[in-house]
N, C-alpha and C positions, 0 to 999 in steps of 0.2 A: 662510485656512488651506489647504494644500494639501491635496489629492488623497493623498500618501505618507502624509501622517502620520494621517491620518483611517482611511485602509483596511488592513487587515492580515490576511493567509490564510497561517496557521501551523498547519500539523500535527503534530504528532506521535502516533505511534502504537506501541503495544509489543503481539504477540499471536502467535498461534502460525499459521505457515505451514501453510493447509489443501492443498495439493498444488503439485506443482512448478512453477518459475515456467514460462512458455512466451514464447519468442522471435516476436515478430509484425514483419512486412513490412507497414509501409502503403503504400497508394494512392500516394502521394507518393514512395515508395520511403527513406524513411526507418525506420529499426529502432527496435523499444521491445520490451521486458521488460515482464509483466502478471504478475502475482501476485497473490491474496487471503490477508487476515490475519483469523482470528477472532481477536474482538476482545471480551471481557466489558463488558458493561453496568454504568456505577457502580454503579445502582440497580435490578436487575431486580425487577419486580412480583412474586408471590406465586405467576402465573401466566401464562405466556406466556414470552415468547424472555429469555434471558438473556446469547443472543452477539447480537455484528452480527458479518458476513462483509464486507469492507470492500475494494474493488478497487485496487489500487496499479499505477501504471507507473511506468517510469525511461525517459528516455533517454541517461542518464551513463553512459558507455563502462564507466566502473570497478563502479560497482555493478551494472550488467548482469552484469558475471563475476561479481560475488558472490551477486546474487542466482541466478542458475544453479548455483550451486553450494549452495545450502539445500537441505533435505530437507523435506517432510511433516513436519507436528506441533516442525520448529525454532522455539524463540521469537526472532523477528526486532523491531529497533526502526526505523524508519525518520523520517525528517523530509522536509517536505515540504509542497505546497499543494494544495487543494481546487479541481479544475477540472472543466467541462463541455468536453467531446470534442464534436464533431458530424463526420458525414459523411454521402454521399449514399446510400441502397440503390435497390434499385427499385422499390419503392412511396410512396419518399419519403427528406423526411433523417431520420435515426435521431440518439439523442446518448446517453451515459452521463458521469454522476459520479465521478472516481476520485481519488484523492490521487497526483501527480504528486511522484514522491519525487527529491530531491537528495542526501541520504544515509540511510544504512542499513547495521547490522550486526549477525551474530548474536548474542543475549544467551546466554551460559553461563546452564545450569541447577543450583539448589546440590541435594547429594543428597538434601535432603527434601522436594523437587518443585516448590521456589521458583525465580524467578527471581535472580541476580546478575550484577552488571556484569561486563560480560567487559573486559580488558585492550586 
């Protein structure tokens, strides 16, 4: 059996943009887009955290405009896969986890504070 058909890193995420996205220059000279979605817990416990805050980058020319153009508290859905970053600092290499999105779009809100699919 192959390698393809065994592994699979599918995300999807729907949750509300905790502040604006910001535009990064890496090392390489290569551009990406970072944003965080809070994201509700299926099941939070009785006590303790009920969101996760969830790191997203793009580096899709097209979703970079749009995600520049979200606000704070928009509910955004994104799709996309779960990666490790690394790079060098200087006490060492540093890495983070972030969901490495290929698309994404605002979700309209319906007026009784739900979400609905936008068009």
């Amino acid at each position: 059996m192959s390698v393809a058909v065994i592994d699979r890193n599918d995300v999807v995420l729907r949750g509300r943009l905790s502040a604006p996205a910001e535009l990064r220059e890496l090392p390489s000279g290569d551009t990406l887009v970072t944003f965080r979605l809070v994201v509700r817990r299926p099941e939070p416990r009785a006590r303790g955290r009920t969101v996760d805050v969830l790191s997203c980058i793009t580096y899709d020319r097209a979703l970079k405009r749009r995600a520049a153009a979200w606000q704070p508290g928009d509910v955004v859905e994104v799709e996309g896969a779960l990666q490790r970053r690394f790079w060098r600092t200087s006490s060492g290499t540093a890495s983070v986890c972030e969901v490495n999105c290929r698309r994404g779009r605002k979700v309209a809100r319906s007026p009784a504070g739900g979400s609905v699919e936008s068009a």
